[in-house]
N, C-alpha and C positions, 0 to 999 in steps of 0.2 A: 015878441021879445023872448030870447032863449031862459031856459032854465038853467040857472047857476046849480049845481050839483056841491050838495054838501060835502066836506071831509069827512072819507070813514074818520071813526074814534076807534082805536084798536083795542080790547078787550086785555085787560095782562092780568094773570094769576097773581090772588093778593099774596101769598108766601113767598112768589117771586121777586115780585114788585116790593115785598120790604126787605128784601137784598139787594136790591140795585140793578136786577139781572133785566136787563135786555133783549128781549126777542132777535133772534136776524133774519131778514129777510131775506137773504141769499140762503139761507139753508131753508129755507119754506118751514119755519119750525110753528106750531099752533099747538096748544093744549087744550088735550082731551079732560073735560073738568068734569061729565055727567056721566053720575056710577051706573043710571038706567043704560045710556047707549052706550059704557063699559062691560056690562054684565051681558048687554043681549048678543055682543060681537063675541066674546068670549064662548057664549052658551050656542052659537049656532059655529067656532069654531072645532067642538065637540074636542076636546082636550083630554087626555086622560092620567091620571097620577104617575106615570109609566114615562111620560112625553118629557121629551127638552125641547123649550120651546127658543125659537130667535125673534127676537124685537129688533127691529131696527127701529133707529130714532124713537128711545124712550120717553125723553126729554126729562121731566122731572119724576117720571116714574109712579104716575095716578096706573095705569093701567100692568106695569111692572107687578105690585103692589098684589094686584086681583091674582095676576098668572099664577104667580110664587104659589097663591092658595091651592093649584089646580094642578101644577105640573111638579116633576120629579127637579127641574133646573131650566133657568131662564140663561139665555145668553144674550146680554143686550148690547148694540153698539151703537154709541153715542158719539157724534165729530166733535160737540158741543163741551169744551173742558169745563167750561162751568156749569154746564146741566150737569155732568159725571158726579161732580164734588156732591151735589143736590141728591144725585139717584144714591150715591155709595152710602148717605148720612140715613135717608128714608129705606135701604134695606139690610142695612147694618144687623136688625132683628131679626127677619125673618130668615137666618139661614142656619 
C-alpha cells in the first residue's frame, strides 16, 4: 500500500501573519527568522563601515535590520508592496 504523503504546513512570520500578509509563491518569498544564521552570513560576508550594501528581496527586513549595523547604506529591492510598507516602518529608525 503506497504512502499517502502529508501536507507541508507552511511556517508564516507571527508579525506577519497578525497583518494578514500572505506569502506568494510565485515570488519564492521565505523568511529568514534566525539571528544565529543572520549573523554568521553577514560575518563571513566581511562587510565593512565604508560598504553600500544591495539586498535584494528583503522582505520584512530581519536581515536589513543587521546590515544597517555594518555598512555605510543599504540599498534594498523589494517587488513585494506590502513587504516595502513592512521594511520602510522597521527602518524608519535606524537612519
Amino acid at each position: 500500500m503506497p504512502k499517502i504523503k502529508a501536507e507541508k504546513k507552511s511556517r508564516v512570520h507571527n508579525e506577519i501573519a497578525k497583518q494578514g500578509i500572505q506569502f506568494n509563491k510565485d515570488f519564492g518569498q521565505h523568511i529568514l527568522k534566525n539571528p544565529l544564521i543572520i549573523t554568521s552570513m553577514l560575518d563571513k560576508a566581511g562587510l565593512r563601515p565604508t560598504d553600500v550594501a544591495l539586498e535584494i528581496g528583503p522582505g520584512t527586513g530581519n536581515m536589513t535590520i543587521k546590515i544597517l549595523d555594518r555598512v555605510k547604506k543599504v540599498i534594498a529591492c523589494e517587488i513585494d508592496t506590502r513587504l516595502v510598507a513592512e521594511l520602510q516602518k522597521r527602518v524608519q529608525d535606524c537612519q
